[in-house]
C-alpha positions as CSV (number, residue, x, y, z in Angstrom):
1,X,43.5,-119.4,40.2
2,X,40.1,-118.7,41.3
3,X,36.8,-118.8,38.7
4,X,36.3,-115.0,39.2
5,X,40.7,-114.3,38.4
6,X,40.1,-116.3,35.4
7,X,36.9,-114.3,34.0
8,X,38.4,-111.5,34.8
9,X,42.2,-111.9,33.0
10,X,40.4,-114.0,30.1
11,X,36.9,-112.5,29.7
12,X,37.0,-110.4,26.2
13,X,40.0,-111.3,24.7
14,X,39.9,-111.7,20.9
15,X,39.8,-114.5,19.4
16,X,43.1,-115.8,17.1
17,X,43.8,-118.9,15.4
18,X,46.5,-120.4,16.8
19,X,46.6,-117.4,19.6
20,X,48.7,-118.5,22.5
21,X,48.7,-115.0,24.5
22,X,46.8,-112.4,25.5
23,X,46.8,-110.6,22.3
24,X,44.4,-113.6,21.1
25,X,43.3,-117.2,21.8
26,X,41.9,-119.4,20.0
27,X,39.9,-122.4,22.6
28,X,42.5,-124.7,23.4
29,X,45.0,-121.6,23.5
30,X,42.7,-120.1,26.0
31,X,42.6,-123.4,28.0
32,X,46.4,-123.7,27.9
33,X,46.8,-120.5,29.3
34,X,44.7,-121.4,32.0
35,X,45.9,-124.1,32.5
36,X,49.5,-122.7,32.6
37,X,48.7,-119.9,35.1
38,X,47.9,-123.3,37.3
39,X,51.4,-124.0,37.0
40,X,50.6,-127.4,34.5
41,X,52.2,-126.9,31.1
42,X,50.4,-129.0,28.4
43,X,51.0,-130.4,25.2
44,X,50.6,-128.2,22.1
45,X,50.0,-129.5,18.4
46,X,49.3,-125.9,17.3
47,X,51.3,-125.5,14.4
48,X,49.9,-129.1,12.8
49,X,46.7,-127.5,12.3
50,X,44.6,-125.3,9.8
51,X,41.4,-123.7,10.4
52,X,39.5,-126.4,8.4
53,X,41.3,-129.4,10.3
54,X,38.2,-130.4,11.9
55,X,36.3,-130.6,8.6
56,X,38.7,-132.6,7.1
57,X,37.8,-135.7,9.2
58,X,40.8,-135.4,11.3
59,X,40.0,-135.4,15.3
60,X,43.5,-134.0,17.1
61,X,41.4,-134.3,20.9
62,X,41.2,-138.0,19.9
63,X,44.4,-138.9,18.6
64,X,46.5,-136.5,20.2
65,X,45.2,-135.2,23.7
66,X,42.7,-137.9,25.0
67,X,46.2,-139.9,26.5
68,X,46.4,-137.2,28.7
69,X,42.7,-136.7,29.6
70,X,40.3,-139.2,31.4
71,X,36.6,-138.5,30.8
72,X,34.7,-137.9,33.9
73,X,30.7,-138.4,34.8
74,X,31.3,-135.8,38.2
75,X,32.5,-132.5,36.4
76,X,34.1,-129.6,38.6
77,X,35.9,-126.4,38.5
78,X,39.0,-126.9,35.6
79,X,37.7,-129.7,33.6
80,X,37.3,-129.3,30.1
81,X,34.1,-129.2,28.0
82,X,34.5,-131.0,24.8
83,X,32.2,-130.0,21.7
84,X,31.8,-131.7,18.5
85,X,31.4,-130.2,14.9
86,X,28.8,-131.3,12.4
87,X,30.8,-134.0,11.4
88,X,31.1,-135.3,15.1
89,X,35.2,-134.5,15.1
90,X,36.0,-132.9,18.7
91,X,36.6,-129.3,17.4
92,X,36.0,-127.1,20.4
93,X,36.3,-126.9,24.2
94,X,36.5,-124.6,26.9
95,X,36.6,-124.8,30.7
96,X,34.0,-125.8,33.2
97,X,33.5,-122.9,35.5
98,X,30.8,-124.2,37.4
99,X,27.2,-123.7,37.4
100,X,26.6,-125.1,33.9
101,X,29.0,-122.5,32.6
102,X,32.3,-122.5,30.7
103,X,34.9,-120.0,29.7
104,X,36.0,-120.4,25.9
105,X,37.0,-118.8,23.1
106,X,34.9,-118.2,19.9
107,X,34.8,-115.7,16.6
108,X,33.3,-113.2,19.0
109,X,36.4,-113.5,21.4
110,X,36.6,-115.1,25.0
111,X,33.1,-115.6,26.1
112,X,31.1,-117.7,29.0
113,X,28.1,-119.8,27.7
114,X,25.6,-122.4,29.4
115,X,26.6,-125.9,28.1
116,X,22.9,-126.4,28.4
117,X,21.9,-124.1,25.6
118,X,20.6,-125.6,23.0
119,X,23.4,-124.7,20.6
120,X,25.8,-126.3,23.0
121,X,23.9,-129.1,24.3
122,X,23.8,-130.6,20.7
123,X,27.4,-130.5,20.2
124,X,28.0,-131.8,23.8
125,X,30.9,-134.4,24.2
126,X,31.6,-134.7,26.8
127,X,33.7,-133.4,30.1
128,X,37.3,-134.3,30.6
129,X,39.9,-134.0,33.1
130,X,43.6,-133.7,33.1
131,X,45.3,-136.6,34.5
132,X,47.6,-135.0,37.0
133,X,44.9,-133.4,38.2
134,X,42.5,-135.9,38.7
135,X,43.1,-136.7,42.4
């Protein structure tokens, strides 16, 4: 799947937690989907979670996802931008489109954003990719 397929089947779509289809996503249901229409089904710990996970000190990228993950210092098309909370737990992420932009899903719905803007540089983790597609 091309950047511009994905803007155009994802771009808008409400936001849901715990949305897995098109009807609503919430971030990492967005990147699954994506992910997905790659043909590369991932893990999901959707229903161990609550809206206020993050805040309650747990960190699910960390102790669940990072095995499959390998942080990388040359991002590209498909990795995954990681953002932190207030707290510094890995709460949010989206998918590096290129161009300093990534698709991901917030309150508002499925939205692109600048990792460089100052809201998202802040919470900036860090970019990831998936192991069986890190040749």
């Amino acid at each position: 799947m091309l950047q511009a397929e994905i803007i155009e089947k994802y771009l808008g779509i409400p936001y849901q937690h715990h949305g897995r289809d098109l009807s609503g996503l919430d971030c990492y249901g967005l990147i699954l989907r994506i992910f997905e229409d790659q043909g590369v089904t991932l893990w999901d710990i959707n229903k161990d979670y609550d809206q206020e996970w993050s805040w309650q000190g747990k960190n699910l990228f960390i102790e669940n996802y990072a095995r499959e993950w390998q942080g990388v210092e040359d991002p590209r098309f498909m990795d995954v931008v990681c953002l932190k909370n207030g707290k510094g737990v890995v709460n949010h992420a989206g998918i590096l489109l290129g161009e300093k932009k990534f698709i991901h899903a917030v309150k508002a719905g499925v939205v692109i954003s600048r990792f460089t803007d100052r809201e998202w540089q802040k919470r900036f983790v860090g970019f990831y990719r998936y192991k069986g597609l890190a040749k």
